[in-house]
C-alpha positions in Angstrom: 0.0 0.0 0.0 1.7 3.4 -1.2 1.0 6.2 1.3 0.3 9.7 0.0 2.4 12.1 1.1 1.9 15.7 3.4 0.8 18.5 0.6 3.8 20.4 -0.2 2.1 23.3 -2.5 -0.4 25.4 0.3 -2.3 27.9 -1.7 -2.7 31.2 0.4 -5.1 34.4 0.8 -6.3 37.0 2.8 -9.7 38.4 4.3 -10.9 41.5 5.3 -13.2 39.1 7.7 -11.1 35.7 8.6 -13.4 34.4 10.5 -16.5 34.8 8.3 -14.3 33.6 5.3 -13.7 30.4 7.2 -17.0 29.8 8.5 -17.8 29.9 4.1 -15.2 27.9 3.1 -16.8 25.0 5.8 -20.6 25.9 5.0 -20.4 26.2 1.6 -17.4 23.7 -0.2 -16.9 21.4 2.8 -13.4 22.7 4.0 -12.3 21.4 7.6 -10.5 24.2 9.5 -7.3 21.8 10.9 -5.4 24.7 12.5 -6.6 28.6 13.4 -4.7 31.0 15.6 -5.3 34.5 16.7 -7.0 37.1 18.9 -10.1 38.7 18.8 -10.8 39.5 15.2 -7.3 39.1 13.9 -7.0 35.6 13.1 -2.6 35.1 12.0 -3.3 31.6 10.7 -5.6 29.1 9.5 -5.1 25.7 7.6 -8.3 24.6 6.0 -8.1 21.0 4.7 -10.1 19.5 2.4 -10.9 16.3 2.7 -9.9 14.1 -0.2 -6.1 16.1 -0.2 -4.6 19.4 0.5 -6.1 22.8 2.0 -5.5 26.3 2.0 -3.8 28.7 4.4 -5.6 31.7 5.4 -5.3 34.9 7.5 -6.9 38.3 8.1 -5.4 41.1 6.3 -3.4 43.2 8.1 -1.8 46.6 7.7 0.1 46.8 4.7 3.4 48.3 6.7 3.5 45.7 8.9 2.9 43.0 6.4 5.3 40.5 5.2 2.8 38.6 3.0 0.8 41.7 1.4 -2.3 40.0 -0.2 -5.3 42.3 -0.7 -8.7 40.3 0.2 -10.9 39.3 -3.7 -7.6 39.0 -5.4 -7.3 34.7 -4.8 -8.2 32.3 -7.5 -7.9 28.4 -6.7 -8.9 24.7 -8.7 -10.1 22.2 -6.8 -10.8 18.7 -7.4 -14.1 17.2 -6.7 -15.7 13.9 -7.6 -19.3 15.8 -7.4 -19.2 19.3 -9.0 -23.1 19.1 -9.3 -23.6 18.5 -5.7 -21.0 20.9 -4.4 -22.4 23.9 -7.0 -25.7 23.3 -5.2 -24.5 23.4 -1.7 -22.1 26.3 -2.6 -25.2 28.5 -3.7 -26.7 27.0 -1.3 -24.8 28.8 1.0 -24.7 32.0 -0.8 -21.4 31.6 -3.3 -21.9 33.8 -6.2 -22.1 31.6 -9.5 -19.2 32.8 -12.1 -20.0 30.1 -14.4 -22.3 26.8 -13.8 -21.3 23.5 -14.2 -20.2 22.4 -17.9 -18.8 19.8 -19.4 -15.2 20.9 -20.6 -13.4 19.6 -23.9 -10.6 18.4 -21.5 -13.0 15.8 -19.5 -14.1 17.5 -16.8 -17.1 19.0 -15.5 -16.4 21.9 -13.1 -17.7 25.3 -12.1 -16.9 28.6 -10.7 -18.2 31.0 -8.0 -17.0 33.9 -5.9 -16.8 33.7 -1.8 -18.2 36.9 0.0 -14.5 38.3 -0.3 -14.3 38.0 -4.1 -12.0 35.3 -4.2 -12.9 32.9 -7.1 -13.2 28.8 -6.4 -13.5 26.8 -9.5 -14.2 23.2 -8.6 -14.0 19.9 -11.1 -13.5 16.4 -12.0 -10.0 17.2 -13.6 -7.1 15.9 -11.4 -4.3 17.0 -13.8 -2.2 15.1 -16.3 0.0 12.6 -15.0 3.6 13.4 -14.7 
């Protein structure tokens, strides 16, 4: 049996509400917040896995001076894959996503969609896992 190794690649944005953004992420795609530190309102880090493989990495934006990893919140764009675009677009509008494009069969062989989180940041979700190497 071949075990799959830690993700090494951790896609990363910023929110002008943290908190709110991660609450999304978990209501609306299914994410599992693994890891979230901070205080208050300012949340430093959070790991949001997601289930089959990988995650994201996610914090509150912060002042820009003070800021070693200036992201502005909207500005994120991530491809995820899913084995049920259909069900996942309807519990990601569901849950408020705004709908870039609905699901469609692609010339490539998959079937995917996009939509917007409440901070602008677009998710586009499909069957394609990638060429092989």
């Amino acid at each position: 049996m071949t075990s799959i190794p830690a993700p090494q690649v951790w896609p990363t944005l910023r929110a002008n509400d943290a908190e709110a953004l991660i609450n999304f992420l978990v209501d609306a795609f299914g994410f599992e917040p693994t890891a979230v530190f901070g205080k208050g309102d300012l949340i430093e880090h959070a790991q949001l896995s997601w289930p089959p493989g990988g995650g994201v990495m996610l914090g509150s934006v912060r002042d820009v001076a003070e800021d070693a990893w200036p992201m502005q919140p909207g500005t994120f764009g991530c491809y995820v894959v899913t084995d049920d675009p259909d069900a996942l677009f309807a519990r990601a509008t569901a849950a408020g996503a705004q709908v870039v494009r609905g699901p469609a069969d692609q010339d490539y062989g998959s079937r995917d969609f996009t939509v917007r989180d409440p901070e602008g940041n677009h998710w586009s979700f499909g069957t394609y896992r990638g060429e092989p190497r």
